[in-house]
Structure formats: C-alpha cells, structure tokens
Residue frames as qw, qx, qy, qz and C-alpha x, y, z in Angstrom:
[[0.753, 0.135, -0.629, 0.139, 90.50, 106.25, 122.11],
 [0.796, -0.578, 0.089, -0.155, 90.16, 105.14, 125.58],
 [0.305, -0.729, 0.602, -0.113, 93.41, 104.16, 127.75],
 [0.658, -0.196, 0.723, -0.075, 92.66, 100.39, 127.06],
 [0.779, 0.623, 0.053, -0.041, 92.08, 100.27, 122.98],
 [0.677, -0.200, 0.462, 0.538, 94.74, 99.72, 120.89],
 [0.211, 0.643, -0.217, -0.704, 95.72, 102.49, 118.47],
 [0.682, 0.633, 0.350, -0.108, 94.25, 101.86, 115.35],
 [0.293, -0.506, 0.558, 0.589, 97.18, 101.80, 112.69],
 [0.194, 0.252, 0.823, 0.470, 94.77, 100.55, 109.49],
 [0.344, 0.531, 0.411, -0.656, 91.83, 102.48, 108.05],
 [0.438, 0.526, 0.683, 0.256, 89.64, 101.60, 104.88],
 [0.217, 0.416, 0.405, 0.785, 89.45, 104.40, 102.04],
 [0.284, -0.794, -0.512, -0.165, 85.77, 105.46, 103.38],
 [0.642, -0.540, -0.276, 0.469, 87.70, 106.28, 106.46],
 [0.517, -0.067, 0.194, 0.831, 90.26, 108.53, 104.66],
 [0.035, -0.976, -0.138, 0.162, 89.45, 112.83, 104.62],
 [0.581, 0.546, -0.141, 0.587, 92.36, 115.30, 103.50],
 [0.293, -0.788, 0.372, -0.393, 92.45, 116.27, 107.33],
 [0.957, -0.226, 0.151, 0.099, 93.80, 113.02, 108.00],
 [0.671, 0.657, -0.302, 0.166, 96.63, 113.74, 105.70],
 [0.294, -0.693, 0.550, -0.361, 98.99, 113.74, 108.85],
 [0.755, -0.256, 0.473, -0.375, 97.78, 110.64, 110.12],
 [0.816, 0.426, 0.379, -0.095, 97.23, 108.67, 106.03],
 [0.382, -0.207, 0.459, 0.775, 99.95, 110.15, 104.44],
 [0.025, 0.364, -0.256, -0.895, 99.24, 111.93, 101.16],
 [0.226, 0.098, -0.872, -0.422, 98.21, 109.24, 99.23],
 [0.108, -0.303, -0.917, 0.235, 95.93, 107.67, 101.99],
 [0.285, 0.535, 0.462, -0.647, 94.02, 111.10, 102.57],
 [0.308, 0.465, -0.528, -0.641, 93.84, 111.51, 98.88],
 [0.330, -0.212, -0.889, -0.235, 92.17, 107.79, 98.36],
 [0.023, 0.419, 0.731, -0.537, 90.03, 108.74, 100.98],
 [0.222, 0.467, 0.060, -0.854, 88.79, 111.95, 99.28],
 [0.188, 0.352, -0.731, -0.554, 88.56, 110.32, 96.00],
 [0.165, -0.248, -0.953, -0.058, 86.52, 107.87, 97.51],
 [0.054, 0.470, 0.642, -0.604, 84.27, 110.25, 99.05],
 [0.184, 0.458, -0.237, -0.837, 83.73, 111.84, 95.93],
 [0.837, 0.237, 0.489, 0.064, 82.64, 108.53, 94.45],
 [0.215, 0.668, -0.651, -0.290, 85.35, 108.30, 92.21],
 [0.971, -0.070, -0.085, -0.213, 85.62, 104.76, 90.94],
 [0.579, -0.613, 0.148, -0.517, 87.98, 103.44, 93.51],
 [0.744, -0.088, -0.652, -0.121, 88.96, 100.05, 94.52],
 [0.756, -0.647, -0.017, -0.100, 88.06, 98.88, 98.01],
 [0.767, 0.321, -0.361, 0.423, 91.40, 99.39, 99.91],
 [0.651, -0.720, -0.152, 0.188, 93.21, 100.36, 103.14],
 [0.393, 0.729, -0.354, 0.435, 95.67, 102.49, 104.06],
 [0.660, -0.138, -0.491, 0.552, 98.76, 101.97, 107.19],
 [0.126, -0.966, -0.205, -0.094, 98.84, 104.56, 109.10],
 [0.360, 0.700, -0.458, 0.414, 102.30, 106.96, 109.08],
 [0.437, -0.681, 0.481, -0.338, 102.56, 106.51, 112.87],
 [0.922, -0.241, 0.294, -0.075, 102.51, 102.83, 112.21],
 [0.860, 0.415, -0.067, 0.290, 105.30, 103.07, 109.88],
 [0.115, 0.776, -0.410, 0.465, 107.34, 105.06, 111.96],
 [0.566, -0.448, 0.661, -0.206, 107.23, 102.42, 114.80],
 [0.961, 0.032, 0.253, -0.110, 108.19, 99.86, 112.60],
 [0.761, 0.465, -0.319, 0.321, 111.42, 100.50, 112.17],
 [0.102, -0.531, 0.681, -0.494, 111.85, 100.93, 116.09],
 [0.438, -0.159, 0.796, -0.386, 110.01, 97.76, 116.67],
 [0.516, 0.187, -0.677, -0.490, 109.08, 95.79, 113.45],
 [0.173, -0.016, -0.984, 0.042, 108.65, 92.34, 115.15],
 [0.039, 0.248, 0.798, -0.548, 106.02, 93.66, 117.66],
 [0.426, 0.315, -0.249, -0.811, 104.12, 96.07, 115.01],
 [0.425, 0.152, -0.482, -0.751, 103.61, 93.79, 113.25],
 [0.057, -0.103, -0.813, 0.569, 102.44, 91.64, 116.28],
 [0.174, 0.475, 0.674, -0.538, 99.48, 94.10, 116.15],
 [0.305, 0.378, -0.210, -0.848, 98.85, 95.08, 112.86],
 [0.019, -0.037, -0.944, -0.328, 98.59, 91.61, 111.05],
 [0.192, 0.460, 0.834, -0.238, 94.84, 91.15, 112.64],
 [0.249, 0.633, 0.177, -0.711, 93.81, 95.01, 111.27],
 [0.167, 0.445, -0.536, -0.698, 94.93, 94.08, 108.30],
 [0.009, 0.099, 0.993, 0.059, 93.46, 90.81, 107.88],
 [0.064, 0.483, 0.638, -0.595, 90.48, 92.26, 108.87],
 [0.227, 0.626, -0.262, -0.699, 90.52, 95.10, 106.30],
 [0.219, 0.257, -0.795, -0.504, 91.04, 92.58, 103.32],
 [0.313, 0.350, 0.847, -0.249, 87.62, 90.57, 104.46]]
C-alpha cells in the first residue's frame, strides 16, 4: 500500500489465509482457509480487526470509509 491508498479494512473469503489471522480475526482467516480448500462456503467478507478497533475511536468517520468496501463486497 502506497502513501495515497486507503487501507483496505474489507476482504472477500478468497482473500482470507490463516496468516492473516492477525489482520481477519480467527473466524475471517478460518473462512478464508475453508474457502481455499473448497469447502462449500457462502460468498462472504470479512472486516478487518484493525477496522474494528478504530471504530470505537472514530465510528462516524470509519464508517465514512468502509460503507463503499462493503457495498462493493456484497455486489
């Protein structure tokens, strides 16, 4: 991520790995894996932890910049 992106706070199953587990919480890297295993799945996204930790020092603006990822995700 480059100086001018916005941190990325949403990521589709696919996305999810159990080295992410930090990033996806338990659950997220764990649907990830599950998907990668082709388990059957449903198409779904996880928040990222970091984005839930700044959203309870700045809820209004989070969610300012999540709404579009999420929207996005649920196409």
């Amino acid at each position: 991520m480059t100086s001018t992106e916005a941190p990325k706070y949403v990521y589709d199953f696919s996305e999810g790995r159990k080295e992410l587990k930090n990033l996806l919480g338990g659950k997220g890297a764990n649907l990830g894996e599950m998907t990668h295993l082709g388990l059957n799945i449903p198409p779904g996204f996880t928040i990222t932890t970091e984005a839930y930790l700044i959203y309870f020092n700045d809820s209004e603006n989070l969610m300012a910049k999540i709404k579009p990822m999420v929207l996005d995700h649920l196409k």
